[in-house]
Every structure is written in structure tokens, then in C-alpha cells.
N, CA and C atoms of all chains as a GROMACS GRO file, in nm:
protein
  597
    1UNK      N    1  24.244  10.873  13.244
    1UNK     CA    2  24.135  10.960  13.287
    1UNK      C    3  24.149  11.096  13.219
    2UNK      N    4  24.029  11.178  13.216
    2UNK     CA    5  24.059  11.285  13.185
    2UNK      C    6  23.989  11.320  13.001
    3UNK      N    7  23.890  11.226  12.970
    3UNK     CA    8  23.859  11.158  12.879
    3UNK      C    9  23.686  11.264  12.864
    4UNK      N   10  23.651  11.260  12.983
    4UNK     CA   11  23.501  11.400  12.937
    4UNK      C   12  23.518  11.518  13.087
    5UNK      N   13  23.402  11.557  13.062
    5UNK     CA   14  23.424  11.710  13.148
    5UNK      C   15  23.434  11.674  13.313
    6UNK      N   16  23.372  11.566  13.337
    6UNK     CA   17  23.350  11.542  13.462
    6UNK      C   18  23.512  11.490  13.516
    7UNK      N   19  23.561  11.404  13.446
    7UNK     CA   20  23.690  11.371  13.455
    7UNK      C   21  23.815  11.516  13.431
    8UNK      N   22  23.789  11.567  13.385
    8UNK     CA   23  23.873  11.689  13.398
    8UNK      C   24  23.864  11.747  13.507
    9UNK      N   25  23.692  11.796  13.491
    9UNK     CA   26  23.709  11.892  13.667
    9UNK      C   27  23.748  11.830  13.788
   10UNK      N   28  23.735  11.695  13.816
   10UNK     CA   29  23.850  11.628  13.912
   10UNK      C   30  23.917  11.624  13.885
   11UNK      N   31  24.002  11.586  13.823
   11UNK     CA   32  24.122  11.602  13.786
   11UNK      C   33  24.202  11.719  13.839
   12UNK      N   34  24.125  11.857  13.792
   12UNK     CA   35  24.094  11.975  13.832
   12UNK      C   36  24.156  12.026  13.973
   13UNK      N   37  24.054  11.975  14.014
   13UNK     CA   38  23.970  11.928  14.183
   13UNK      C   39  24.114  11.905  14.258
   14UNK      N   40  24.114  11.804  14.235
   14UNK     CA   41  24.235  11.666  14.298
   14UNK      C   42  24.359  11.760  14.325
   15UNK      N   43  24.479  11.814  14.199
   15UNK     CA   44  24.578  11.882  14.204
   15UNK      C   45  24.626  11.952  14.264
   16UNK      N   46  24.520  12.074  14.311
   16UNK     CA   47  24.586  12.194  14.386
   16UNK      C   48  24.516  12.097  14.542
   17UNK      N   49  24.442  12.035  14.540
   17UNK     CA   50  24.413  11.967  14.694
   17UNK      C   51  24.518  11.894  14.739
   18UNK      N   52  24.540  11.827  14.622
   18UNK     CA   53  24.697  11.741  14.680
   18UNK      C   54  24.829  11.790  14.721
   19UNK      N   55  24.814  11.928  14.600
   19UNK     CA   56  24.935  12.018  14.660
   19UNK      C   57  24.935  12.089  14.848
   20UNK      N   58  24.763  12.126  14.849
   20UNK     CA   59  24.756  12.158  14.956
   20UNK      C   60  24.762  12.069  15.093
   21UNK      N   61  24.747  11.944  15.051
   21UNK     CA   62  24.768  11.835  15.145
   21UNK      C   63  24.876  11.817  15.185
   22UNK      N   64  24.923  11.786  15.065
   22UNK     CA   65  25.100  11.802  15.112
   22UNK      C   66  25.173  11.905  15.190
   23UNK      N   67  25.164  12.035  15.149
   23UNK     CA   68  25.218  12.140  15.231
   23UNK      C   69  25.188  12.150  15.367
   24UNK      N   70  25.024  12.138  15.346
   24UNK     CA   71  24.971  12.113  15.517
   24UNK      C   72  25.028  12.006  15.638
   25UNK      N   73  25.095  11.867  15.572
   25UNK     CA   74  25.142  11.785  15.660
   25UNK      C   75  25.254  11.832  15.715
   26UNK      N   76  25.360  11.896  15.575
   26UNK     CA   77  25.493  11.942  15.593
   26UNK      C   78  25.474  12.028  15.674
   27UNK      N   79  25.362  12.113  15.657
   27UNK     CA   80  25.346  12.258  15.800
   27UNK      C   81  25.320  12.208  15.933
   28UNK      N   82  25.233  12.118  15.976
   28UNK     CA   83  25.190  12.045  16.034
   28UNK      C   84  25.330  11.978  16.129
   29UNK      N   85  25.396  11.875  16.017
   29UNK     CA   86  25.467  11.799  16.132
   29UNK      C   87  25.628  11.889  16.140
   30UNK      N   88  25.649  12.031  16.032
   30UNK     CA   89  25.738  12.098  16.132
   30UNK      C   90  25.694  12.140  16.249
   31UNK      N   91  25.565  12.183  16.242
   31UNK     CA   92  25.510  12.270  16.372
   31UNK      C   93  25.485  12.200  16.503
   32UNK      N   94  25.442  12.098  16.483
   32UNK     CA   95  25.412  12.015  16.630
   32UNK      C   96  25.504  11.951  16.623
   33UNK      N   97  25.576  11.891  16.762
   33UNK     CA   98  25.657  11.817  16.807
   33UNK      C   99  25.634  11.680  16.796
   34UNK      N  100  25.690  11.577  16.772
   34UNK     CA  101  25.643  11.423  16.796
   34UNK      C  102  25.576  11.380  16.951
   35UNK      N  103  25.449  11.362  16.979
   35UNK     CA  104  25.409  11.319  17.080
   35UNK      C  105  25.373  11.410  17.152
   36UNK      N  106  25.333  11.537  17.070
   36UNK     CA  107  25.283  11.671  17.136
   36UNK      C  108  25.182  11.669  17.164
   37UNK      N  109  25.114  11.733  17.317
   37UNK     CA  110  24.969  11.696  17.357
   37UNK      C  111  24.879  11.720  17.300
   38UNK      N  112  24.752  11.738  17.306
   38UNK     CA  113  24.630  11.734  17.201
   38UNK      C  114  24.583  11.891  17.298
   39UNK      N  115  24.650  12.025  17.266
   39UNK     CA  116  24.614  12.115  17.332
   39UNK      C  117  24.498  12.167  17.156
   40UNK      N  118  24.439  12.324  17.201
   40UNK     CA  119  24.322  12.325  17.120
   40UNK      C  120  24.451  12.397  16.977
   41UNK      N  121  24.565  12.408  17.009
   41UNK     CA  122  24.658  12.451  16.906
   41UNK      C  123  24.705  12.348  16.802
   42UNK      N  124  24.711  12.259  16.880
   42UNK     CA  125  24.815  12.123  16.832
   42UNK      C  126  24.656  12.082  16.705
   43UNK      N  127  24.557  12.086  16.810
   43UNK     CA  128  24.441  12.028  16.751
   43UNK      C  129  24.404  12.060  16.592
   44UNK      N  130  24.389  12.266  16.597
   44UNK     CA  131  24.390  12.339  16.476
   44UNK      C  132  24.492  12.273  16.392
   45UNK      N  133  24.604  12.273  16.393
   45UNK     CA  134  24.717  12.231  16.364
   45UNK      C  135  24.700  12.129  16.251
   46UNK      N  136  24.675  12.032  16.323
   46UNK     CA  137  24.649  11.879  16.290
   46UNK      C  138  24.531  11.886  16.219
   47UNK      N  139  24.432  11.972  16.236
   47UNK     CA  140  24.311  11.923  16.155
   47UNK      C  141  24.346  12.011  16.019
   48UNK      N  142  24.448  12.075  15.947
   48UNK     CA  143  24.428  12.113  15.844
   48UNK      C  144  24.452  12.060  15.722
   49UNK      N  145  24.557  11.924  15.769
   49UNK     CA  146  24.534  11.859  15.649
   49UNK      C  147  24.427  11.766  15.618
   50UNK      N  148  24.391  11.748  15.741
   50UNK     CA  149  24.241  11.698  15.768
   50UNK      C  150  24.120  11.758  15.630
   51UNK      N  151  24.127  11.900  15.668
   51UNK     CA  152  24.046  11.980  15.584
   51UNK      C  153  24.093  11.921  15.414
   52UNK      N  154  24.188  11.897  15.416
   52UNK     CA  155  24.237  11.878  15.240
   52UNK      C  156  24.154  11.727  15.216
   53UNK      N  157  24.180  11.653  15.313
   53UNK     CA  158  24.141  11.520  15.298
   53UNK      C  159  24.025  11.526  15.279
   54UNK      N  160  23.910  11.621  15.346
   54UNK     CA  161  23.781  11.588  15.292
   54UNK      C  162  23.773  11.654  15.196
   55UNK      N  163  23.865  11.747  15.148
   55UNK     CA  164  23.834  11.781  15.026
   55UNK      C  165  23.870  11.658  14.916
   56UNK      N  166  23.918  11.591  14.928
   56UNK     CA  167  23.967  11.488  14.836
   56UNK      C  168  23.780  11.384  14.848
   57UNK      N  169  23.739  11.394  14.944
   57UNK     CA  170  23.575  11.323  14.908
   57UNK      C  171  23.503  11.362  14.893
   58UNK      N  172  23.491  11.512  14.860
   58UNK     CA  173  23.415  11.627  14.833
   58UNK      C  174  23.417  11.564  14.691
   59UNK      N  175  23.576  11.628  14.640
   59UNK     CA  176  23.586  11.624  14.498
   59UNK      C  177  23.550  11.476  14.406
   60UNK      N  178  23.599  11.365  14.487
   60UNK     CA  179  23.506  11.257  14.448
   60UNK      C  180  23.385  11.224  14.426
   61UNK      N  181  23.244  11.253  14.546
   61UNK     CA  182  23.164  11.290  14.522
   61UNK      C  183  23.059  11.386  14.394
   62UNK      N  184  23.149  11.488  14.403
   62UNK     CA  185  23.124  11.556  14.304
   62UNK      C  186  23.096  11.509  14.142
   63UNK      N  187  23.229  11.464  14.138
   63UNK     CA  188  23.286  11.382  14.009
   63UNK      C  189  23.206  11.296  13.984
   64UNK      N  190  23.137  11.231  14.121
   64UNK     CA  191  22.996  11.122  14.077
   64UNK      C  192  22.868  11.148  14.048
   65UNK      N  193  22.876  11.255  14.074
   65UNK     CA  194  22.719  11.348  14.083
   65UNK      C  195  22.715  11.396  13.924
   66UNK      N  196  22.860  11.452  13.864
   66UNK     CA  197  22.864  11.530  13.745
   66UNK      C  198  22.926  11.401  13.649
   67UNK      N  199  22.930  11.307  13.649
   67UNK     CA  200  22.897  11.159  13.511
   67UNK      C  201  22.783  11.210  13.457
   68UNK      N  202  22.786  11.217  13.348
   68UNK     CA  203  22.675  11.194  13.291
   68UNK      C  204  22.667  11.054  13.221
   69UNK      N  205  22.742  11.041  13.169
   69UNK     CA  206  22.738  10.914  13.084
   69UNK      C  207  22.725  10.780  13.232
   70UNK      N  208  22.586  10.728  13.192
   70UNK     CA  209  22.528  10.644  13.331
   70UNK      C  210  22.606  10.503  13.332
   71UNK      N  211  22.688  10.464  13.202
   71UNK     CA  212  22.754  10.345  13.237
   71UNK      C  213  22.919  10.357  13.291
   72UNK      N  214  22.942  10.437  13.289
   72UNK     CA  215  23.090  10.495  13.360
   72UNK      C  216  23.008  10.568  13.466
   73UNK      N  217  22.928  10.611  13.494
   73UNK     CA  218  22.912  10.634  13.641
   73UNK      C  219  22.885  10.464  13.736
   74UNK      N  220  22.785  10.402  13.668
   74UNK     CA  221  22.797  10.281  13.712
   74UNK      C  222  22.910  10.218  13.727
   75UNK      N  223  23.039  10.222  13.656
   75UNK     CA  224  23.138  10.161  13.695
   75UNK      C  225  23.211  10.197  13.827
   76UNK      N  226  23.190  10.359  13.811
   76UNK     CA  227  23.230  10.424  13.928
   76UNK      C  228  23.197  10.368  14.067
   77UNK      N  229  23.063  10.357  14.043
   77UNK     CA  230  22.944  10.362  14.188
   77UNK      C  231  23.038  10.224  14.219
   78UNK      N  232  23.043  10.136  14.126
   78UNK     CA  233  23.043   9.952  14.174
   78UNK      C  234  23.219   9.979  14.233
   79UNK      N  235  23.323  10.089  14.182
   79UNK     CA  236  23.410  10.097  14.242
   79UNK      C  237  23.403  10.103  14.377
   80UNK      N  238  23.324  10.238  14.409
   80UNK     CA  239  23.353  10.293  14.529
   80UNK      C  240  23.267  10.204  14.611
   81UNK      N  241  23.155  10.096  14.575
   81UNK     CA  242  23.114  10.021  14.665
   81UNK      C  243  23.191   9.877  14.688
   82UNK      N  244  23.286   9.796  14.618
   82UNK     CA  245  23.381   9.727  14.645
   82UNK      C  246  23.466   9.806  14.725
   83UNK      N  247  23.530   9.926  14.720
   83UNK     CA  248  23.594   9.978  14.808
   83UNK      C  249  23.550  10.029  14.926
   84UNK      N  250  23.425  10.076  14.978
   84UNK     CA  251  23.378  10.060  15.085
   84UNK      C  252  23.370   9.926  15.167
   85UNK      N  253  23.357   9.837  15.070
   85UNK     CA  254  23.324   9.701  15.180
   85UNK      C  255  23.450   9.678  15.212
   86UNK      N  256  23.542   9.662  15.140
   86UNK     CA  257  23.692   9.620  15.182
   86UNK      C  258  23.735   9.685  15.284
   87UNK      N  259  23.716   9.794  15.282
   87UNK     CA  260  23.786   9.884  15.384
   87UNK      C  261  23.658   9.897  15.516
   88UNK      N  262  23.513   9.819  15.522
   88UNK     CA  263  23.434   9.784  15.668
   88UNK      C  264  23.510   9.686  15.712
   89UNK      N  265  23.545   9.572  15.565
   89UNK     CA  266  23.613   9.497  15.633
   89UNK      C  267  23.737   9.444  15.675
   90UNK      N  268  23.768   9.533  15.623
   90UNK     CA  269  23.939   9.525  15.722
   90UNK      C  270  23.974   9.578  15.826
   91UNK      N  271  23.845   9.753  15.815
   91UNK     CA  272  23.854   9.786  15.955
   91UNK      C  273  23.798   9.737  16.039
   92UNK      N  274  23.698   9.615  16.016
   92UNK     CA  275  23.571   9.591  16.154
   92UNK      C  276  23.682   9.474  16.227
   93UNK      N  277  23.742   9.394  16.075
   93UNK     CA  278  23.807   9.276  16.134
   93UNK      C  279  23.977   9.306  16.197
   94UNK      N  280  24.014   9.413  16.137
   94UNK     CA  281  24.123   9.423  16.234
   94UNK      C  282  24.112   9.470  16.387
   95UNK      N  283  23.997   9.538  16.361
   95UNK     CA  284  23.959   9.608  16.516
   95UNK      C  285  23.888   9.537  16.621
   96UNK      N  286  23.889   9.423  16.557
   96UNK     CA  287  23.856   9.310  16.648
   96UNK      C  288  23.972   9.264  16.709
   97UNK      N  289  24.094   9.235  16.618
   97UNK     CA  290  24.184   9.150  16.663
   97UNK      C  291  24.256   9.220  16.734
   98UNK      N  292  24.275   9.365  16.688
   98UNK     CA  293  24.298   9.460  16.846
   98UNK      C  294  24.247   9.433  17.017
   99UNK      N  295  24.098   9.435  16.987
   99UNK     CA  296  24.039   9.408  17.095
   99UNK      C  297  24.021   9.309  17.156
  100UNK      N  298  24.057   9.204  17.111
  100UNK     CA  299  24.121   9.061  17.220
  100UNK      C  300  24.217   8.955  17.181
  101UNK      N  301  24.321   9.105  17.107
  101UNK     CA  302  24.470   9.042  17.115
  101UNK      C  303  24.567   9.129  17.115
  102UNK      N  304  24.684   9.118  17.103
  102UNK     CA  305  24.810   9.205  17.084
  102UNK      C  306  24.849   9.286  16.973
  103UNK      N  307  24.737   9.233  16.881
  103UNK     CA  308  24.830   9.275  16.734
  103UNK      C  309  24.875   9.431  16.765
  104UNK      N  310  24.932   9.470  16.679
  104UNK     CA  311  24.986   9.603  16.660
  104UNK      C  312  24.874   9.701  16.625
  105UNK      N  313  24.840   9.857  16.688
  105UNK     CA  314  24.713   9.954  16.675
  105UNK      C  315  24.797  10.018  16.585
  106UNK      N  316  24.622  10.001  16.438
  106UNK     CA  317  24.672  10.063  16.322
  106UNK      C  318  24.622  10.183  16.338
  107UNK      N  319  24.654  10.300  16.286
  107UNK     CA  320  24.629  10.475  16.307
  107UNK      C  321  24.497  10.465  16.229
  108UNK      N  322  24.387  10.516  16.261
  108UNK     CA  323  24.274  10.567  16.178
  108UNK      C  324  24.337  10.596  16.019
  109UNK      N  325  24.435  10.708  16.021
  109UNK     CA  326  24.478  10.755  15.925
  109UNK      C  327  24.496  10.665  15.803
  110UNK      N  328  24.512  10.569  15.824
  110UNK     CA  329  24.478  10.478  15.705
  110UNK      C  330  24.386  10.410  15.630
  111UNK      N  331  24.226  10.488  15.705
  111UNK     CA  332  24.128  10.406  15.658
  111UNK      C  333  24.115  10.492  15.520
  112UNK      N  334  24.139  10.596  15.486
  112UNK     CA  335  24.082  10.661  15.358
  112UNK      C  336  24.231  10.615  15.238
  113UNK      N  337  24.316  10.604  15.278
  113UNK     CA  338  24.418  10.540  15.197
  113UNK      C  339  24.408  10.388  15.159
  114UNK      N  340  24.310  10.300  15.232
  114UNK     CA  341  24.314  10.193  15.219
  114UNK      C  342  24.149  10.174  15.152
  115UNK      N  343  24.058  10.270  15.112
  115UNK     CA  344  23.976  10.283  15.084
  115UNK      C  345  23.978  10.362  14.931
  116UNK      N  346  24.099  10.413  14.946
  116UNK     CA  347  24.149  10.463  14.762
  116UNK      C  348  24.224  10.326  14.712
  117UNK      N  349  24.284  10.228  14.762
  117UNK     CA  350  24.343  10.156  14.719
  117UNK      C  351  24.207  10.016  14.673
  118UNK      N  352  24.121   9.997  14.792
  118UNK     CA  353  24.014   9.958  14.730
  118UNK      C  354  23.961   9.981  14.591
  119UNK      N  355  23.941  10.101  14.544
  119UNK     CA  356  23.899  10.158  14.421
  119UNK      C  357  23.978  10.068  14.293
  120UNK      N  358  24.130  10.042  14.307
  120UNK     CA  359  24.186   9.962  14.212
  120UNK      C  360  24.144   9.808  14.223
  121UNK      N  361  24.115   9.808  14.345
  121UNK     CA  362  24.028   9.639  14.348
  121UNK      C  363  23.902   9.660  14.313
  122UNK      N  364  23.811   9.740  14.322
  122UNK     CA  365  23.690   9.790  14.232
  122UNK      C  366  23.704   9.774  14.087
  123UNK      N  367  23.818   9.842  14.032
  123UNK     CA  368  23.840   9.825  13.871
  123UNK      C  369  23.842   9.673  13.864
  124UNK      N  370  23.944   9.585  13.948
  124UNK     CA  371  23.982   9.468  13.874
  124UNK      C  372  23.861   9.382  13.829
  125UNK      N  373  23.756   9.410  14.000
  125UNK     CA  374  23.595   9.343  13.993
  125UNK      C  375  23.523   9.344  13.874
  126UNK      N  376  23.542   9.490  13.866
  126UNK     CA  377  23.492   9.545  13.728
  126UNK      C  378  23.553   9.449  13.624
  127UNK      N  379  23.658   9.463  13.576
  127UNK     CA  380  23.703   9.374  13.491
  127UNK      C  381  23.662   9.252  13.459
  128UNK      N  382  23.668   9.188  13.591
  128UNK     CA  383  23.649   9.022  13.593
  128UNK      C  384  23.496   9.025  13.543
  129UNK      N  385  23.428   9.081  13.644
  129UNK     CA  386  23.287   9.027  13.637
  129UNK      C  387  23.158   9.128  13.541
  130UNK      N  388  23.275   9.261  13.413
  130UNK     CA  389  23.178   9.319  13.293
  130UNK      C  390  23.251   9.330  13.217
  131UNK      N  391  23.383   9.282  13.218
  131UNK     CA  392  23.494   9.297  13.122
  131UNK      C  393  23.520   9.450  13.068
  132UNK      N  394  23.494   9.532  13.178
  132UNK     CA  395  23.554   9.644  13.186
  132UNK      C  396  23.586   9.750  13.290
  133UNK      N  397  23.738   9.760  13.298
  133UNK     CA  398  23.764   9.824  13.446
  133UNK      C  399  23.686   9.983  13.500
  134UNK      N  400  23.685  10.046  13.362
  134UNK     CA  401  23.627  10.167  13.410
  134UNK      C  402  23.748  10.227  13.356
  135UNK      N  403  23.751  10.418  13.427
  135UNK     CA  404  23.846  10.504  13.372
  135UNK      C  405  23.920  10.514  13.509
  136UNK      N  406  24.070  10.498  13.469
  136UNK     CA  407  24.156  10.509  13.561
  136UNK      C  408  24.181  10.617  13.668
  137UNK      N  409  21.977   9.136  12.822
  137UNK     CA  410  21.857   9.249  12.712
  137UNK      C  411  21.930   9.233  12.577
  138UNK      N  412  21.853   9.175  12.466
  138UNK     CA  413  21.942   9.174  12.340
  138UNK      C  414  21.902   9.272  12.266
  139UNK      N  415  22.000   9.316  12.184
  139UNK     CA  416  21.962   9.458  12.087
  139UNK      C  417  21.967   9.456  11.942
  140UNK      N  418  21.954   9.545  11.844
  140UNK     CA  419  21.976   9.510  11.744
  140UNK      C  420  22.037   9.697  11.700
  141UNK      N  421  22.158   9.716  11.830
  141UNK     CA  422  22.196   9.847  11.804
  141UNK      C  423  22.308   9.862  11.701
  142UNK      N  424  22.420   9.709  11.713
  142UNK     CA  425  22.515   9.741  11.593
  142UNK      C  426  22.436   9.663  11.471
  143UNK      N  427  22.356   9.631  11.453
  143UNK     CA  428  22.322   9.624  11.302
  143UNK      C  429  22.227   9.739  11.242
  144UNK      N  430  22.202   9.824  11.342
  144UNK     CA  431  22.121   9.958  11.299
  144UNK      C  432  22.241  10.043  11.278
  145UNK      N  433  22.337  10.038  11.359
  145UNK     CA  434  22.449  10.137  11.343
  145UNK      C  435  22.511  10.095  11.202
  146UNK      N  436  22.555   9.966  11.190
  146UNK     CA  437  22.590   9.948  11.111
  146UNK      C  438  22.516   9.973  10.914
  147UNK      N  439  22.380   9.944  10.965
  147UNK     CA  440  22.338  10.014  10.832
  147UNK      C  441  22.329  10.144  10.822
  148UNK      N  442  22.364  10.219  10.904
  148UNK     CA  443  22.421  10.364  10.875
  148UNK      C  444  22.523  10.394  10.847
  149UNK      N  445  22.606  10.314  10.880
  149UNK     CA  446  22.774  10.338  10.848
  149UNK      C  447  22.830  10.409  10.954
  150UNK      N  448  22.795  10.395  11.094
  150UNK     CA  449  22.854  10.445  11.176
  150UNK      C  450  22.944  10.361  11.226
  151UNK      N  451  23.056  10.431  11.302
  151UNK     CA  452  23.088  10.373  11.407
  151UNK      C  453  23.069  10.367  11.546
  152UNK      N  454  23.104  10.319  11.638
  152UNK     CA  455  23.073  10.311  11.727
  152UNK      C  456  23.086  10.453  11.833
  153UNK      N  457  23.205  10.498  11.770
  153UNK     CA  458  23.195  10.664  11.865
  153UNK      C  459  23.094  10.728  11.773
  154UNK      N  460  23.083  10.729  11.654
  154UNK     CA  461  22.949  10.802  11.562
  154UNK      C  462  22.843  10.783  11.667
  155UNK      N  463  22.826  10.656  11.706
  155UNK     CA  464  22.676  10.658  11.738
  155UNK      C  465  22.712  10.735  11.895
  156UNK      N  466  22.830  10.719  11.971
  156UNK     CA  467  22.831  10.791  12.093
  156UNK      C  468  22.817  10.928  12.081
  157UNK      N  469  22.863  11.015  11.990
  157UNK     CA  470  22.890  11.147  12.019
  157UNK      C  471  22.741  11.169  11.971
  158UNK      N  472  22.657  11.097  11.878
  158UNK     CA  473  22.555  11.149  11.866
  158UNK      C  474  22.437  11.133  11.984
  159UNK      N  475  22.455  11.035  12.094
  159UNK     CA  476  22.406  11.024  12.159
  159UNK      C  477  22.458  11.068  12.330
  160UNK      N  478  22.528  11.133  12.264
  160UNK     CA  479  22.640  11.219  12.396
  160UNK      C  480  22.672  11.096  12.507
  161UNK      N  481  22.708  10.984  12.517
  161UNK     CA  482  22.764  10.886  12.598
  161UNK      C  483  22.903  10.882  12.506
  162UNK      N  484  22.970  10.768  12.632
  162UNK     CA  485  23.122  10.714  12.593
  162UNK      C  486  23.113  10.606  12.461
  163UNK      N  487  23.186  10.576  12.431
  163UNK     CA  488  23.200  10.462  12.298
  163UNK      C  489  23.226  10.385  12.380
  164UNK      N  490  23.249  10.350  12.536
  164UNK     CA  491  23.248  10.262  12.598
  164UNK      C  492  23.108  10.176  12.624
  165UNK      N  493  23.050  10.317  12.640
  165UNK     CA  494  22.888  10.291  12.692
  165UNK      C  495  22.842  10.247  12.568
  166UNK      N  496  22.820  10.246  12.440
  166UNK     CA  497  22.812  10.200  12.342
  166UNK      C  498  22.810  10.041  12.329
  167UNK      N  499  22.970  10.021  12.317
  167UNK     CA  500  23.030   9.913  12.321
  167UNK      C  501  22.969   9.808  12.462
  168UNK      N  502  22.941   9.902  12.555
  168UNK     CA  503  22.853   9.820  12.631
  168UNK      C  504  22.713   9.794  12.647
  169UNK      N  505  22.669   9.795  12.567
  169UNK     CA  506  22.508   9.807  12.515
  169UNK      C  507  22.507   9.765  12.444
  170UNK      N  508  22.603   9.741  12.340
  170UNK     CA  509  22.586   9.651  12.170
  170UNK      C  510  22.607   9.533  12.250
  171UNK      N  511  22.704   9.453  12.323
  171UNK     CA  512  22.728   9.399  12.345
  171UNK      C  513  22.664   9.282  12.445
  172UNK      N  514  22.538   9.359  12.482
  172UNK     CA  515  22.468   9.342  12.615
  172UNK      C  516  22.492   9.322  12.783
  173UNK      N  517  22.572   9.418  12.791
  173UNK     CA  518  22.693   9.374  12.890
  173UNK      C  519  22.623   9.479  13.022
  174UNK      N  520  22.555   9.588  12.947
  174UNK     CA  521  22.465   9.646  13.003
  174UNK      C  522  22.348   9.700  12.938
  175UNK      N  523  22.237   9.786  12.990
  175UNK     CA  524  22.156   9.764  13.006
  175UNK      C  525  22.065   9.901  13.011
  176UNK      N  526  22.056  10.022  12.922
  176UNK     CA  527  22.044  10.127  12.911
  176UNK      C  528  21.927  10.139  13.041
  177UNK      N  529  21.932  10.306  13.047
  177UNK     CA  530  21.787  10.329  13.159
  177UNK      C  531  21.706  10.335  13.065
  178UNK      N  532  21.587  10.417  13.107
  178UNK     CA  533  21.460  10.445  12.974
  178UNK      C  534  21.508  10.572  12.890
  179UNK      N  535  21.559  10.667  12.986
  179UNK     CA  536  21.581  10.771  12.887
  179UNK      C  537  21.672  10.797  12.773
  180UNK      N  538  21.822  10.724  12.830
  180UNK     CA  539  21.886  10.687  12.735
  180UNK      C  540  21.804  10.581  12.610
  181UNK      N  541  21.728  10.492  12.666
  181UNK     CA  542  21.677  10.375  12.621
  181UNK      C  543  21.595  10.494  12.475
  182UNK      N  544  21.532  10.593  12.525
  182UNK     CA  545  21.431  10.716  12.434
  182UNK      C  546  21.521  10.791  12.357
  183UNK      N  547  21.623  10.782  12.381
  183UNK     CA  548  21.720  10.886  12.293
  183UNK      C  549  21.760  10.804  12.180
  184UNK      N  550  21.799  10.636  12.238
  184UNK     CA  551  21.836  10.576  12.116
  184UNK      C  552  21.714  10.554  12.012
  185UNK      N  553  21.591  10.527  12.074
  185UNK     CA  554  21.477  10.509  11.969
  185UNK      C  555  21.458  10.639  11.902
  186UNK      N  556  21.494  10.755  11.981
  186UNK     CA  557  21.471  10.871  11.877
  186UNK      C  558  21.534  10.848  11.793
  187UNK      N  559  21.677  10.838  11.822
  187UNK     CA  560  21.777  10.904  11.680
  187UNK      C  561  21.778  10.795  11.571
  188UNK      N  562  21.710  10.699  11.598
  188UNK     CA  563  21.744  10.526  11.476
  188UNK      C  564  21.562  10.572  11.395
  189UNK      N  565  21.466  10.692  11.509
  189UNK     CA  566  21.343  10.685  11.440
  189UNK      C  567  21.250  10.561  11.461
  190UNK      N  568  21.284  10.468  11.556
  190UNK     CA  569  21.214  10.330  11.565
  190UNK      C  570  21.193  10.301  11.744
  191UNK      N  571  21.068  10.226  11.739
  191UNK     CA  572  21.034  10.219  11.908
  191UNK      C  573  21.103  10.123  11.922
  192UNK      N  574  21.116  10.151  12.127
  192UNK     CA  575  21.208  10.057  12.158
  192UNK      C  576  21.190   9.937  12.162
  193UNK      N  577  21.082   9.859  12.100
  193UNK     CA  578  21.108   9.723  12.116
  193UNK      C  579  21.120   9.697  12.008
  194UNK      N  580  21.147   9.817  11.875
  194UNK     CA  581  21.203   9.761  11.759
  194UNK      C  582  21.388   9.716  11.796
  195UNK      N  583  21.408   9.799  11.899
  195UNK     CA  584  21.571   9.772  11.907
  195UNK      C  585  21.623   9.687  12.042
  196UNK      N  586  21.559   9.706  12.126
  196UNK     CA  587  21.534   9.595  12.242
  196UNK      C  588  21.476   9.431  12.245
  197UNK      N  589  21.519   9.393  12.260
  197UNK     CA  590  21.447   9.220  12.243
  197UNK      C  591  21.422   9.214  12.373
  198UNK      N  592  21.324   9.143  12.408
  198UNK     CA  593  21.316   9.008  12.498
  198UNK      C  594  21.399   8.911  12.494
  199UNK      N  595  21.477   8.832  12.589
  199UNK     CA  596  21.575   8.797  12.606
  199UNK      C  597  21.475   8.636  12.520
   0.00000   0.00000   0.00000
């Protein structure tokens, strides 16, 4: 990646967000205790790496809006829509098997991680079915 | 959609990023259009008939 302008300015984008994500958790889980109540402190607290995270679909967004070149945005789009469905359906169908069985309750927190990991099953789609994955 | 974009390119002596940078897309997007793998919009579809000088159903086929 990193190949025209749109790919740079995410690129851009992404870096200092990730840096800030990171710091925010590390601030985050020194500051609150494990199993600390949901007071309106704990709450602020907790939602700031929150804030980084939507910056991470801000900056995605963006990055889709500013393609110009319409067949790498198309690859894009067909990414992020294989990766949306994967991740309705893993969340609709695991949250079923929650709800009338034992399995183990997965944290929300993993639907946007399992929805970036989609994106590499987007490329492969891509692959298989235009014989080209797209930009990494 | 069949084309007749690398034998126009080709009687220019371009290559395939030649014809991208002149048409400000990827040599991917190129490569995917010679190839018919996709499927330009109209405007791109107007940029390529500009710059070859020929309408688009000189470079577009009917399948």
C-alpha cells in the first residue's frame, strides 16, 4: 500500500491513531481497576480508546471516498462488503448460540477486529473470483 | 465488454502504465480493462475515447 495519494493519507491517518489507541488502552487499563463499576469516570475512561477506534473508520471511510482510480476503489468496496457480511454473520450466529446455550460470551470488542480481519478474506474473494486481491 | 485497448496501446508503443499515467488510473486498472475483467464507467469510458481520438464503440465491442 501506499502506491497513490489516497493510500498515503491513510496510511497517514492510521499511524498516529494507532499510536493513540495504544496509549489510550495502556492509560485506560492502568487507570481503572479490573471489574471496576461503570461509574460516569470509569465510563470517560473507557470510552477514549473508543474515540481512536472510530477514528480508525473515519479514516477508512475517508480513504474510500478519496480513490479515485474507480477499479481499486471497487476492489475496496467488494472488500469491505465481504467483510461486513462475515462479521453479521458471525455476530448474528454466535449470538444466537449464546442465547439458547452455554457457549462462552464473546466481548463486543471484537466485532471491529474481526471485521478488519474480514478485509483479508475480501482480498482472497477478490482474488479467486477477478484475479486480483486489491492493495494491501 | 471486449476492447480493442491493448492493440490501440500497442500501436502507440505504450505501455501499460503509459497508458495509466496518461489517463490518471492504476496500471492495475488498465490491466483490468485490457483484459476485460472489468468494465470502465462512462467517464472514464470518455477519457479513453478522448485520448486514442476514436468513439467508444470504436474501442468497446459488443460482447
Amino acid at each position: 500500500m501506499g502506491s497513490n495519494p489516497a493510500q498515503r493519507r491513510y496510511i497517514g491517518r492510521m499511524i498516529p491513531l494507532s499510536i493513540a489507541y495504544m496509549l489510550a488502552v495502556f492509560g485506560a487499563s492502568s487507570v481503572i481497576p479490573d471489574g471496576a463499576a461503570a461509574t460516569p469516570l470509569t465510563v470517560i475512561i473507557a470510552l477514549v480508546p473508543a474515540m481512536a477506534v472510530l477514528g480508525f473508520i473515519w479514516a477508512m471511510g475517508r480513504y474510500l471516498t478519496e480513490l479515485t482510480d474507480e477499479y481499486v476503489r471497487l476492489l475496496e468496496i467488494r472488500k469491505a462488503l465481504v467483510a461486513t457480511g462475515l462479521t453479521l454473520a458471525l455476530a448474528s450466529g454466535w449470538g444466537i448460540l449464546e442465547l439458547f446455550t452455554d457457549v462462552p460470551r464473546v466481548p463486543l470488542f471484537y466485532v471491529f477486529p474481526v471485521w478488519c480481519l474480514g478485509l483479508a478474506v475480501g482480498s482472497l474473494v477478490n482474488k479467486v473470483t477477478i484475479g486480483d486481491g486489491g492493495p494491501c | 465488454m471486449k476492447n480493442r485497448l491493448k492493440v490501440l496501446r500497442a500501436e502507440r508503443d505504450w505501455s501499460q502504465q503509459d497508458l495509466a499515467d496518461r489517463l490518471e488510473v492504476s496500471r492495475q486498472s488498465v490491466n483490468a480493462i485490457e483484459t476485460g475483467k472489468y468494465d470502465p464507467s462512462l467517464p472514464l469510458a470518455f477519457r479513453i475515447s478522448d485520448l486514442f481520438g476514436l468513439p467508444i464503440e470504436a474501442i468497446f465491442l459488443k460482447d
